[in-house]
Structure formats: structure tokens, C-alpha cells
N, C-alpha and C positions, 0 to 999 in steps of 0.2 A: 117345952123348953129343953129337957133331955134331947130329944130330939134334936132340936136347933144347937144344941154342942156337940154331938155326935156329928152332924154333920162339918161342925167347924173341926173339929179333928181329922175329920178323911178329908178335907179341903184339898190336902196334897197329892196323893195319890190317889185316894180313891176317886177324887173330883175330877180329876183328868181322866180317871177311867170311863166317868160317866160321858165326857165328852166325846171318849173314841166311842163309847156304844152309840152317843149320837150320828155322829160321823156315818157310822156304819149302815146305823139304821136309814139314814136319809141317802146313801149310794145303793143301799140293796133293798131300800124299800121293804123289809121283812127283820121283825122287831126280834131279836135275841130271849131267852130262854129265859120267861121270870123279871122281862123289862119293859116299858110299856111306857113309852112319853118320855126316857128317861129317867125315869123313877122307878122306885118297886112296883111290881104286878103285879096280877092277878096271886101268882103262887104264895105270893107273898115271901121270894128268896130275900136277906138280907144283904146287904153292900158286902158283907166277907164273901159270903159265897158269890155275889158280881163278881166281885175280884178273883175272885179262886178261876170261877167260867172262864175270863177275860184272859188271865195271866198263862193259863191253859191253851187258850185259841192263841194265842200270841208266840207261845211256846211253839205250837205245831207247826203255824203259819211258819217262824225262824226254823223248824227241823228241814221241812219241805223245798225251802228256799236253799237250804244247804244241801239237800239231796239234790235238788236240781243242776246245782251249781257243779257237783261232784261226776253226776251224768254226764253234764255237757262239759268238762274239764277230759271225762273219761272217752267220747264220741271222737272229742278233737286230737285225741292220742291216738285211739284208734284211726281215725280216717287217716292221720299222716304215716301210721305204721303201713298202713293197707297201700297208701301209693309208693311211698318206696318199696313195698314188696313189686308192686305191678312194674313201678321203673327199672327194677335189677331183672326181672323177666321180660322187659321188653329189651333190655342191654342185651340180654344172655342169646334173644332171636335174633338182634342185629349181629351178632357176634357169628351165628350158624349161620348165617345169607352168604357167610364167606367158607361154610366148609366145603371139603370135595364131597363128599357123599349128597347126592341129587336127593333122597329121601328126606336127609337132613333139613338141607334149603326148602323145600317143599312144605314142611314140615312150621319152618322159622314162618316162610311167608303167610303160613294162613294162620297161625297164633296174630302176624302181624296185621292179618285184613280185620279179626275179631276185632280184636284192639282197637286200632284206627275207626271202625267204624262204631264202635258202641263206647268211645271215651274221647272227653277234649283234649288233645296233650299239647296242644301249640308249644308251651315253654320248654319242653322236653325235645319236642321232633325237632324246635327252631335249631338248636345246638347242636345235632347230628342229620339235618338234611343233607348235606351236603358226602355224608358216609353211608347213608341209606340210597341216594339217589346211585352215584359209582356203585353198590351193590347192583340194585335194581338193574342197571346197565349192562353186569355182568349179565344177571340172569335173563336179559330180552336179550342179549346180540347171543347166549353162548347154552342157553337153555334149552331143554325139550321144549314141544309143545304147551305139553302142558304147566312149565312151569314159566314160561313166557307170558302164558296167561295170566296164571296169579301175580307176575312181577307188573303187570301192568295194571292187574285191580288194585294194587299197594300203593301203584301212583296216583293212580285216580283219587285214591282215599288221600294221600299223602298231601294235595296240592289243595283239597277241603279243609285240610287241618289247615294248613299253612296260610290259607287266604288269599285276596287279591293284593298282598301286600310284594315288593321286589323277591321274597322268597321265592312263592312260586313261581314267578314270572322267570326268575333264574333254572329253578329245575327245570319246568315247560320246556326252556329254550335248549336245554340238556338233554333230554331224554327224546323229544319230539323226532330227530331225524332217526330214529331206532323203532319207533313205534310207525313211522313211515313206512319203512326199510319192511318192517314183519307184514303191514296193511297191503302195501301193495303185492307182495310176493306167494303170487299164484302157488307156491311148492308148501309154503309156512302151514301149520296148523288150522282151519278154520275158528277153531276156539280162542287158539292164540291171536287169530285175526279178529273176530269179535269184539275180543276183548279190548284188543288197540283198537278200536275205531269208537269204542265208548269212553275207552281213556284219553283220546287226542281230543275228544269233543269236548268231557268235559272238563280238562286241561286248560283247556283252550278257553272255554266260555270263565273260567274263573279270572285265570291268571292273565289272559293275553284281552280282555273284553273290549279294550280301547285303545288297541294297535289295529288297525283295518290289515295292514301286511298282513300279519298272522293270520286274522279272520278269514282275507280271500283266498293265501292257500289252503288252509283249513278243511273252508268250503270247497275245492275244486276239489283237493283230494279225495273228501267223502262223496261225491260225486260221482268221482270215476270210480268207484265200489259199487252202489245202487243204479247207474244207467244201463250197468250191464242188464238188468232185469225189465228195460224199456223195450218196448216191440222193434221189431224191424221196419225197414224200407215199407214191408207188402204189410203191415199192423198184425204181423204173428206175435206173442210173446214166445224169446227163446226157450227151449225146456232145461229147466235149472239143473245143474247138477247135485248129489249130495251134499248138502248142510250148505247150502248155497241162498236159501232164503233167509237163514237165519244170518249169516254174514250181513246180505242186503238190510233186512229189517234194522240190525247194531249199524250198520253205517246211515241209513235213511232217519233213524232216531236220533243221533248222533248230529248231521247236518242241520235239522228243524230245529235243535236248541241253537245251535249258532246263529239258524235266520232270523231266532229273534232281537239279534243285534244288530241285524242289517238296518240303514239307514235306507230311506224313503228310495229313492235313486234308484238302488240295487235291489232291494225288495220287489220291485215293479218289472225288471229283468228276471228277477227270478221264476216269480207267477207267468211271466209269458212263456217261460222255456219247459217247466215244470208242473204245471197243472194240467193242463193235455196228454201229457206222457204218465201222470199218475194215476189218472182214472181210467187209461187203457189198462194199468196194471192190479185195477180192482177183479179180475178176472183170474189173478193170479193162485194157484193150488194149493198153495201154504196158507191154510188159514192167517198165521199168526203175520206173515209179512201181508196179506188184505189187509189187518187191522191196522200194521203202523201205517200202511199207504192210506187209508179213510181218515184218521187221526190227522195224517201231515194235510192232507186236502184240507181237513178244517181250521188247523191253522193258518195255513196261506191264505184260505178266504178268509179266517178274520184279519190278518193283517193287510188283507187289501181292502179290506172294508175300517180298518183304523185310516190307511193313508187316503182314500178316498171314500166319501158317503154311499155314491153310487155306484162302486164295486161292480160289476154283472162277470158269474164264472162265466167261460166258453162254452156253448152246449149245455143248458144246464139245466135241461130235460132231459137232455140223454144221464147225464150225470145223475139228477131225480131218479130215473125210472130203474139204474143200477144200484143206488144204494136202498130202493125201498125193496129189488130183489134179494139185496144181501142182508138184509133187516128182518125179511122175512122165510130164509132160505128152512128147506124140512129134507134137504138133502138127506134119504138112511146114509149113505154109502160117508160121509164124516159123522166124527165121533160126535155124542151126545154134550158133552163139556164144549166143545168146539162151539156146536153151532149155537148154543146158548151163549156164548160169548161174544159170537159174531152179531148175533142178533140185538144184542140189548147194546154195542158199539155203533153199531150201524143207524139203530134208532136216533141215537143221539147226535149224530154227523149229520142224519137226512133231516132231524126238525131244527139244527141249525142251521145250515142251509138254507131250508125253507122260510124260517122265520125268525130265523137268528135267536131262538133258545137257547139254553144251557144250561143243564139240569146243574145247579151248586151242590158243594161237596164241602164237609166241615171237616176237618183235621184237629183232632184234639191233641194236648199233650200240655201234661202237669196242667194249671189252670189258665191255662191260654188254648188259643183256635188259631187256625189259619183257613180261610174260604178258599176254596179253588172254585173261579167262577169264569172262569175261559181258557181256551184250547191252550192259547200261551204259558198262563199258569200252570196247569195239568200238567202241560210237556216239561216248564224246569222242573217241578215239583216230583214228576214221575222219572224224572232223569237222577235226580239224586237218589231218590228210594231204590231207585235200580243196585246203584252202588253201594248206597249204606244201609240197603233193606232194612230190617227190624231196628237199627239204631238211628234213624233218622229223626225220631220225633226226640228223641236225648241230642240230637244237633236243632234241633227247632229252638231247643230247649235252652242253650248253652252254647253252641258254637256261631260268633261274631258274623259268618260272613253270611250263613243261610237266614238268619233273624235281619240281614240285612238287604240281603234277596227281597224278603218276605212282606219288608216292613214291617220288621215288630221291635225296631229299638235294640236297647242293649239288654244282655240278660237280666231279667227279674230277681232279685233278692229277696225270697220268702221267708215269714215266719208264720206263726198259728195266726196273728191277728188279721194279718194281710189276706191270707186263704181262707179265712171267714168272711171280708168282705168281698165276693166277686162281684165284677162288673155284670151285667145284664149281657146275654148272650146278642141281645139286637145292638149295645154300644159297643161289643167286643167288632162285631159284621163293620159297623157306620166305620171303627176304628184301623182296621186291618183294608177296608178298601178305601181308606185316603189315603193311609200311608203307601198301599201298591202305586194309585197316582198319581202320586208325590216323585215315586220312586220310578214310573214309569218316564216323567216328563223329564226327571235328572238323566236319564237314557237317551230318549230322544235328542236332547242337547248332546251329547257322547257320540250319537247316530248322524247329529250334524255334524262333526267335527271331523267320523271316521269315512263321512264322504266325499269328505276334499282330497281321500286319498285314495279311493274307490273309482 
């Protein structure tokens, strides 16, 4: 009976505290210290000391809860202290794009390619595109060489941030006759030419994708860069001159991301004109331009093998029997690095070819993937990396237009819970290649539309 009024007495608190240890006990499945069914335990603690335990755990739980809160109070000061510091440094470099001193500008621009490529600033660059672009202008019509160069890597970054929204569409249409002007100009830089033939490409493939006008100049233009490197009348290749393959190769890369917009029509023009003259130039001294010319072959063939099943290259024995020799080249007189890279490219162009393999490539970043499972893929995927090298998987990550490339939706919102459940790496594959064919066939429709003007 004691007993039976003591408990009528903690009825109030102390009985609700027995409920929370219920509570508890039946979520974590592992019984509290001295409680056992609810009731005293084994230790035989009394209901004071529950409470004491209890009143204690509730205490820490509330300290913890306020520390956490004080962290993340403290994270979100920090992070906004941290991006206005980065915005008054990126004002301070747009501000030197306009000084006289050439070092200066030099100087602005590659603070601003770091930048651009390893951060989202869309809201930032949208309000001064239009002061950076007239920068940029100055620096390609009135710059060294070398600083031509970098004014055009800043583009290229600049029109990523911006999107395929009328922004860049606007810069593109501003900048493009300038980046012409330095592309075709036999006297300009080779670096600075490079450069513009990577920036007008992928300028172009962002901002202009579903204007055909833009496309077919685009196209002609990189064109008349890389045919220089075609054989003659008698099937000689010319003998290039200094940094001459390297120009070809930035224009010949440069074009194959644009063909992937080509609509059926013009694709099929293209393979006839360009596939014959590419594999004469697998012959070619430059390591590093063979590898973009084997790479663009195997694009063309898959996209002649997308618009038709029965595709057949021209010669495609002859074609066989050159790239199993550049697959398997033990040339001493090239470098060690070279031919190991020749060799393991080459492998993969000739077993596609032959049997339409393609060895897949997983791309990680944060807890997502992207597959690269064909040539098409590779080439935009290796087109952007070019540009935003090391920062590219922080735009997989975050920025709108490459997660839109890609097929992966809009940015992820993570917390702890979410990045404890991942998806299975085989739902992540099934997931990432619908969404490509999703995004391919919305293309194709684009592809129909840009051929009525084609």
C-alpha cells in the first residue's frame, strides 16, 4: 500500500517521466540505466534518481540543441561574411580589366577565370555582364596575345555562368565578331587563336543551340581552321607549321561539340565530307591532334549510326587496320607518356568501331554520378572540363545549365539525413541514362526545327 501512494504522489511528474522512458525505450529499443519494462530494475534505482537520470538527459539533449542552433546561426554569418568578402574581390578585378598597366589586367583576368570556374555567381555576374563583356572586348580587340587569350577563357567561363537564358545569348552575339576577327588572323597569337576557337564553340553550343544561323556559321568557321590540316589534291598531308596542330586540334574539338546539334540532314552532309579526310589525317605527327581526329571519327560514326542503324564507314578496313596500328604503335623515337596515351585512345575508337563498345566512365561529385557512356557524352562533358577544369564537378554540383546538359534535375538540397540514404549506384546509372534520353529526344525536336533553316 505504501507503495500504491507513493506512486499516487509522482502520478504528476514523475509518471510522465516513466512514459517518456517508455517512449524512449520502444524508439531505441535499448532500456535506460536502472529501468526495465518501465519500472524499477534490476539496480534497484528509485523514481528520484529516474528523475534525476531523466531530468539530466533532457537537460543535455536542450544544451546540445542550443549549441547546434548557435553553430548553424554562426555558419550562416560566416558564409554571408565570406561571399561579400569574395563579391568586393571580384568588383575590385572587374575594376582592374579597365586599368592601363597590361600586368594589372592580366593579373584581374585570371583571379577572374579562378573564380568563374570554381563558384556559381549567376546573381552577381547577371548585374554586371554587360561591364565585364565591354571589358573582355577591350582586352581581345586591343590586348597582347596573351591576354586575348585569357579575355576569351573569361568568356567562355562567363556565358557557363550565365546560361542558355537571353544573357548569354546577348554577350555571344557581342563578343563573337571579335573572337572571329583574332580565329581567323593568320598574324594573331596561336594561343590567343586557341583560345577563341574553344570560346566561340562553346559559346555557341550554350547560348546560341537553337538558332541554326549561328550554328552553320559556327560550323563553317571552325572548319576553315582544321581543313587546313587535310591532304592535298596528290593525298600528301601538309607539313604543319609551329603550334599549328595545337590550333587544329582547339578548332577540330571545338566543331564536334557543335555537330552534336546538327539535325539529321546536315549530319549526313557532314560524314560525307569529313570522314574520309579525317582518317587520312590519322597519320598526322602531333600526337595529341591524332587523338582529337580518332575521338571526332568516333563521334561521327556514332552519330551516323544514331540517324541510321545501318551506318557503314567508307573503307572501313582500311580505317581498321590504322587505328589497330595506332593502338598498338612501340614507336622509341615518341615520348613514353605519348604513346601510352595513344594506345589506350585508339583501343577504344577501334573496339567501337568494330563492335560498337564503349568502355563507361562514372563521374562522381558530392553524392551524385554522371555516366559517360558515349562519344557524344565524352566530347560535351570533356568540352566543359577543358574550360572549367578542377571546378567542373562544383558546376555538376550547382550550376543549372550543366545538371541540365546532364540530366540530373535541379540542384540537390542536402542534409545529414538525406547523405545517409543514397540511392544504389545501379538506380543512380538506370536514373542518369533516362534522363540523358529524355534530354536527347527534347534535342532532336530542336534538331527538327533547326533544319528548316539548314
Amino acid at each position: 500500500m505504501p507503495r500504491s501512494k507513493k506512486g499516487k504522489r509522482g502520478s504528476g511528474k514523475s509518471g510522465s517521466l516513466r512514459q517518456e522512458v517508455l517512449q524512449l525505450q520502444l524508439s531505441a529499443k535499448t532500456p535506460l540505466k536502472g529501468v526495465k519494462n518501465g519500472v524499477k530494475g534490476e539496480s534497484g534505482a528509485s523514481d528520484d534518481e529516474l528523475t534525476s537520470d531523466i531530468l539530466s538527459h533532457c537537460s543535455s539533449a536542450s544544451e546540445t540543441a542550443s549549441v547546434l542552433e548557435d553553430v548553424t546561426a554562426g555558419e550562416q554569418v560566416d558564409e554571408l561574411t565570406a561571399q561579400e568578402e569574395t563579391e568586393d574581390k571580384l568588383k575590385q578585378c572587374i575594376d582592374n580589366l579597365m586599368d592601363k598597366s597590361a600586368k594589372t589586367r592580366l593579373a584581374a583576368l585570371e583571379s577572374l577565370r579562378q573564380a568563374f570556374s570554381s563558384k556559381v555567381l549567376y546573381e552577381f555576374l547577371t548585374e554586371r555582364r554587360l561591364t565585364i563583356s565591354d571589358c573582355l572586348e577591350r582586352s581581345i580587340k586591343k590586348g597582347s596575345g596573351e591576354e586575348q587569350a585569357a579575355a576569351a577563357s573569361v568568356f567562355a567561363l562567363l556565358c557557363i555562368q550565365l546560361g542558355s537564358g537571353d544573357e548569354a545569348e546577348e554577350g555571344f552575339k557581342m563578343l563573337r565578331p571579335f573572337l572571329t576577327a583574332i580565329l581567323i588572323d593568320n598574324g594573331a597569337s596561336i594561343v590567343a587563336r586557341q583560345s577563341c576557337a574553344r570560346a566561340l564553340g562553346m559559346c555557341c553550343y550554350v547560348s546560341a543551340a537553337e538558332d541554326g544561323e549561328d550554328l552553320i556559321k559556327s560550323l563553317a568557321l571552325l572548319e576553315s581552321i582544321f581543313m587546313s590540316s587535310y591532304p592535298n589534291r596528290e593525298g600528301a598531308l601538309p607539313t604543319p607549321k609551329p603550334g599549328s596542330a595545337g590550333l587544329y586540334s582547339a578548332a577540330l574539338q571545338a566543331w564536334a561539340l557543335l555537330v552534336t546539334l546538327c539535325p539529321a540532314s546536315r549530319l549526313t552532309v557532314l560524314l560525307d565530307i569529313h570522314l574520309p579526310k579525317l582518317q587520312a589525317c590519322l597519320e598526322s605527327v602531333d600526337v595529341n591532334y591524332r587523338i582529337a581526329v580518332g575521338e571526332t571519327i568516333a563521334l561521327l560514326v556514332e552519330l551516323g549510326r544514331e540517324i541510321d542503324e545501318g551506318f557503314q564507314v567508307e573503307d572501313s578496313e582500311g580505317l581498321c587496320e590504322c587505328l589497330k596500328s595506332l593502338a598498338t604503335d612501340g614507336n622509341k623515337h615518341r615520348a613514353k607518356n605519348d604513346r601510352r596515351k595513344q594506345r589506350s585512345i585508339f583501343r577504344e575508337v577501334l573496339h567501337y568501331i568494330e563492335s560498337e563498345d564503349f568502355t563507361e566512365e562514372k563521374i562522381r561529385f558530392g553524392v551524385e554520378s554522371v555516366y559517360i557512356d558515349g562519344w557524344m557524352r565524352r566530347r560535351i562533358y570533356d568540352a566543359f572540363k577543358e574550360i572549367l577544369e578542377s571546378g567542373v564537378r562544383h558546376h555538376l554540383q550547382f550550376n543549372p545549365l550543366l545538371r541540365d546538359i546532364f540530366g540530373l534535375g535541379a540542384p540537390l538540397i542536402l542534409d545529414a539525413t538525406i547523405k545517409a540514404n543514397k540511392i544504389s549506384r545501379f538506380e543512380k546509372h538506370l536514373f542518369n541514362s533516362a534522363a540523358f534520353k529524355a534530354r536527347t529526344k527534347q534535342r532532336s525536336k530542336v534538331r527538327d526545327k533547326r533544319a528548316d533553316v539548314m
